[in-house]
C-alpha positions as semicolon CSV with decimal commas, in nm:
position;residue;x (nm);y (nm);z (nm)
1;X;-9,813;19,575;-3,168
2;X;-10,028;19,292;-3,256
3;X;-9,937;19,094;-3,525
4;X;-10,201;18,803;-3,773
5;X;-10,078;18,608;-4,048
6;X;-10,348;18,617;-4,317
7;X;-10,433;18,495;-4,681
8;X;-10,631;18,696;-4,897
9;X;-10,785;18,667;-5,231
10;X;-10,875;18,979;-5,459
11;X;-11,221;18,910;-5,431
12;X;-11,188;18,934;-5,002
13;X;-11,022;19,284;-5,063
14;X;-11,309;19,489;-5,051
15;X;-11,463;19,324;-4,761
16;X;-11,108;19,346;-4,536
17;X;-11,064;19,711;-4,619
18;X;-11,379;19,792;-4,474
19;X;-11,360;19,573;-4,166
20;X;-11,010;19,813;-4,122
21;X;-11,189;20,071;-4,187
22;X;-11,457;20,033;-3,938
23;X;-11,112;20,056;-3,658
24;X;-11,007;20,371;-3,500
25;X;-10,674;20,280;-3,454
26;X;-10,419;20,215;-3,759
27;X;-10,412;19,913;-3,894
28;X;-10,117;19,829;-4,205
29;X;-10,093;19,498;-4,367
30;X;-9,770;19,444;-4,496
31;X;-9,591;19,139;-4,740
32;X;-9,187;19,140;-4,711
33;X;-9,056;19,535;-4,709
34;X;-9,395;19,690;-4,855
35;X;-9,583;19,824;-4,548
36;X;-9,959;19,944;-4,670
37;X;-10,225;20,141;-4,473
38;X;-10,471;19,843;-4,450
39;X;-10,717;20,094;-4,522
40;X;-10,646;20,203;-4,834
41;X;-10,797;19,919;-5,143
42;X;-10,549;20,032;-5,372
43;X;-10,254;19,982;-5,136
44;X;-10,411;19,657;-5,063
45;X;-10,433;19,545;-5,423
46;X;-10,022;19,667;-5,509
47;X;-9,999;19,326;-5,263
48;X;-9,884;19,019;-5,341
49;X;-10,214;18,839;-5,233
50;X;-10,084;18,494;-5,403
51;X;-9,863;18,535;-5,025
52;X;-9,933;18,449;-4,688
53;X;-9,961;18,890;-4,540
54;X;-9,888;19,006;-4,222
55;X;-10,155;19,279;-4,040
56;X;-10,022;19,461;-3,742
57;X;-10,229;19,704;-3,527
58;X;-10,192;19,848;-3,193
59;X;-10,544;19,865;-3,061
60;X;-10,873;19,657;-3,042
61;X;-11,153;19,605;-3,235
62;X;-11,347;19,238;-3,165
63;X;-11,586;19,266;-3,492
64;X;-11,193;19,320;-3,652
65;X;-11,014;19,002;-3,452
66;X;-11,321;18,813;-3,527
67;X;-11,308;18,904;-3,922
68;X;-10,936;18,865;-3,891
69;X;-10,945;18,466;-3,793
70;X;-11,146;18,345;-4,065
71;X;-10,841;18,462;-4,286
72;X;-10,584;18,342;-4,035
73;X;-10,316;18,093;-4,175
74;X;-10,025;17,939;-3,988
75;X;-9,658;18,048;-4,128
């Protein structure tokens, strides 16, 4: 399992969902004990996005890795 530390704001929801989307391999995002299907926007939204969010996928996507460290933070 791969695991990215990421920061998103409500209005880079839409955008992140997709770029999950476009995977073929699961992808959840998860904040403490709340584990979402990073595909799903309302999942995504029930977040808190005011925290740092973890993403962990077992596959590989480079358009996804790419999209994934512009939102990369250090935790």
């Amino acid at each position: 399992m791969i695991q990215k530390h990421i920061m998103l704001s409500p209005s880079q929801v839409k955008d992140f969902v997709s770029e999950a989307t476009k995977c073929d391999f699961d992808v959840d995002i998860y904040y403490n004990r709340y584990v979402v299907d990073a595909k799903s926007i309302l999942g995504v939204f029930g977040l808190d996005l005011t925290q740092p969010l973890t993403v962990e996928y077992n596959g590989f996507n480079q358009e996804f890795e790419n999209y994934l460290s512009e939102l990369a933070v250090a935790v």
